[in-house]
C-alpha positions in Angstrom: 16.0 -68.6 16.3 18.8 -70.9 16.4 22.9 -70.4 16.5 24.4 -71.6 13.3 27.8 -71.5 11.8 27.6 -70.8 7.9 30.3 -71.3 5.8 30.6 -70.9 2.0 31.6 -73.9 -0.2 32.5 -74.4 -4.4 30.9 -76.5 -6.3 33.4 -77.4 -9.1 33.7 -79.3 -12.6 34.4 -82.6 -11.1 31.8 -82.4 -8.2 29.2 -82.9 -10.8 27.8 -85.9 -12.1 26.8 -86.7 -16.1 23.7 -84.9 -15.5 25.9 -82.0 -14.0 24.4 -82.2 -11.2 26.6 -82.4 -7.9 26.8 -86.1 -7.2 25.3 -87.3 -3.9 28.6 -88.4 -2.5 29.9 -84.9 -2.6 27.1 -83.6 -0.3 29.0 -85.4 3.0 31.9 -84.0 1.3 31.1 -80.8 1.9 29.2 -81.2 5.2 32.5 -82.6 6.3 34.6 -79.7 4.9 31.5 -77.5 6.6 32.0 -79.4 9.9 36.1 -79.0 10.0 35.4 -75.1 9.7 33.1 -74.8 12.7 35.9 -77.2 14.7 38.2 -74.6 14.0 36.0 -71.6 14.7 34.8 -73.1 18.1 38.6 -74.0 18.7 38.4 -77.3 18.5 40.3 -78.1 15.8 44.1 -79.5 16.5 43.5 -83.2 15.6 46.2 -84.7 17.0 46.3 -83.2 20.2 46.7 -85.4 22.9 45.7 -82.3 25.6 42.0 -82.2 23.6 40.3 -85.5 24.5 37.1 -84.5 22.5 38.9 -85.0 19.2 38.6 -88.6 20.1 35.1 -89.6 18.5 33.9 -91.8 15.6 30.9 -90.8 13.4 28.1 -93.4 14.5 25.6 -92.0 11.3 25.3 -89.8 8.5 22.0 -89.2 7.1 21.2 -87.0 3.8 17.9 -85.9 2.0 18.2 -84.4 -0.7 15.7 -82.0 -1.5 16.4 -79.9 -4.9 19.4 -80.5 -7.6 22.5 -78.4 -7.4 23.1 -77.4 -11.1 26.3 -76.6 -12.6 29.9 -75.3 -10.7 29.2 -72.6 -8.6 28.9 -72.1 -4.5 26.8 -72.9 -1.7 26.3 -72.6 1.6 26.3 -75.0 4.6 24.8 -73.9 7.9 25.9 -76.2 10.9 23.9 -76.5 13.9 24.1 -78.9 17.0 20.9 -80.6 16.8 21.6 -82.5 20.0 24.5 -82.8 22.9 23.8 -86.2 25.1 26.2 -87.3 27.6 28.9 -89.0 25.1 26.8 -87.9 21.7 26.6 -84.8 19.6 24.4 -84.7 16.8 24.8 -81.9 14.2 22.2 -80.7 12.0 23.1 -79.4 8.1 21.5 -77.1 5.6 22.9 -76.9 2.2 21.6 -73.7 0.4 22.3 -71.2 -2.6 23.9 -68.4 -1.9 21.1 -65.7 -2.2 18.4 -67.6 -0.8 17.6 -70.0 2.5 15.9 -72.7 0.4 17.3 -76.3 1.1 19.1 -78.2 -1.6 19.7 -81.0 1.1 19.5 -81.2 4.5 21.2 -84.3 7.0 22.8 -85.3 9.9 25.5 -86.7 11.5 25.7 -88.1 14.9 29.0 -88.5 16.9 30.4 -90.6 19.7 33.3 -89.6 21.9 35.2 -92.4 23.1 38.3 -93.4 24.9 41.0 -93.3 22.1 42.2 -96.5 23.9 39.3 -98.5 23.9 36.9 -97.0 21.7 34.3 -97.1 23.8 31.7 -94.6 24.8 33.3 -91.8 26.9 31.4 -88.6 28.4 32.1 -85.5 26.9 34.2 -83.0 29.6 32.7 -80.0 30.8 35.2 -77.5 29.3 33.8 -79.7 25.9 30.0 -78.9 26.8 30.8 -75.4 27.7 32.1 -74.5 24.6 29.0 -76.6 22.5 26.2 -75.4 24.6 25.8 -72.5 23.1 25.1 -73.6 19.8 22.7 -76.3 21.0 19.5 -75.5 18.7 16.3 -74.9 21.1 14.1 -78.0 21.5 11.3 -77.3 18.9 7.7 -76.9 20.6 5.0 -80.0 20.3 
């Protein structure tokens, strides 16, 4: 079984669309809001901080299917996982689900790139960086 980080997230009034159903924009929304949590849980999470060089990385993709409606206000829950960690990429992994049950609303990704904050180009991750990520690297499924 995989490592995941879970967090809990509203769904509110002006999430929804004229069908009240939570418009697709809102579903990187709350990724992102899911993503900023783990940061923080890992420790990882001072933007800002010239001492951190991992915080220096630009999203190279975002990618959402959308699997069932999410009716109404409410909450939900995003699981994070760390699909991949490559050299100067991290690829997370997303599940957005109702709160009593682990059936998929939507699931995506997102892949990052660190780079130098100088020249924005590709820059390996540290090993203090991978250290801390490793662990939540999900198992490379069987053929």
């Amino acid at each position: 079984m995989s490592r995941f980080f879970e967090t809990t997230h509203g769904i509110y009034f002006d999430d929804l669309d004229p069908f009240a159903i939570l418009h697709n924009a809102r579903y990187v929304l709350l990724f992102e809001r899911a993503l900023g949590a783990f940061w923080m849980h890992v420790g990882w999470g001072g933007f800002q901080d010239e001492s951190r060089p991992e915080q220096f990385h630009l999203v190279r993709s975002n990618h959402v299917d959308y699997l069932a409606p999410v009716r109404g206000v409410g909450q939900v829950r995003i699981r994070v996982f760390i699909a991949h960690l490559g050299a100067s990429s991290l690829r997370f992994r997303f599940l957005m689900m109702p709160l009593d049950r682990d059936v998929p609303y939507a699931e995506g990704h997102r892949t990052i790139i660190h780079v130098d904050p100088r020249t924005l180009r590709p820059k390996p991750w540290t090993d203090g960086f991978k250290d801390v990520m490793n662990p939540w690297v999900e198992a490379p499924q069987a053929p």
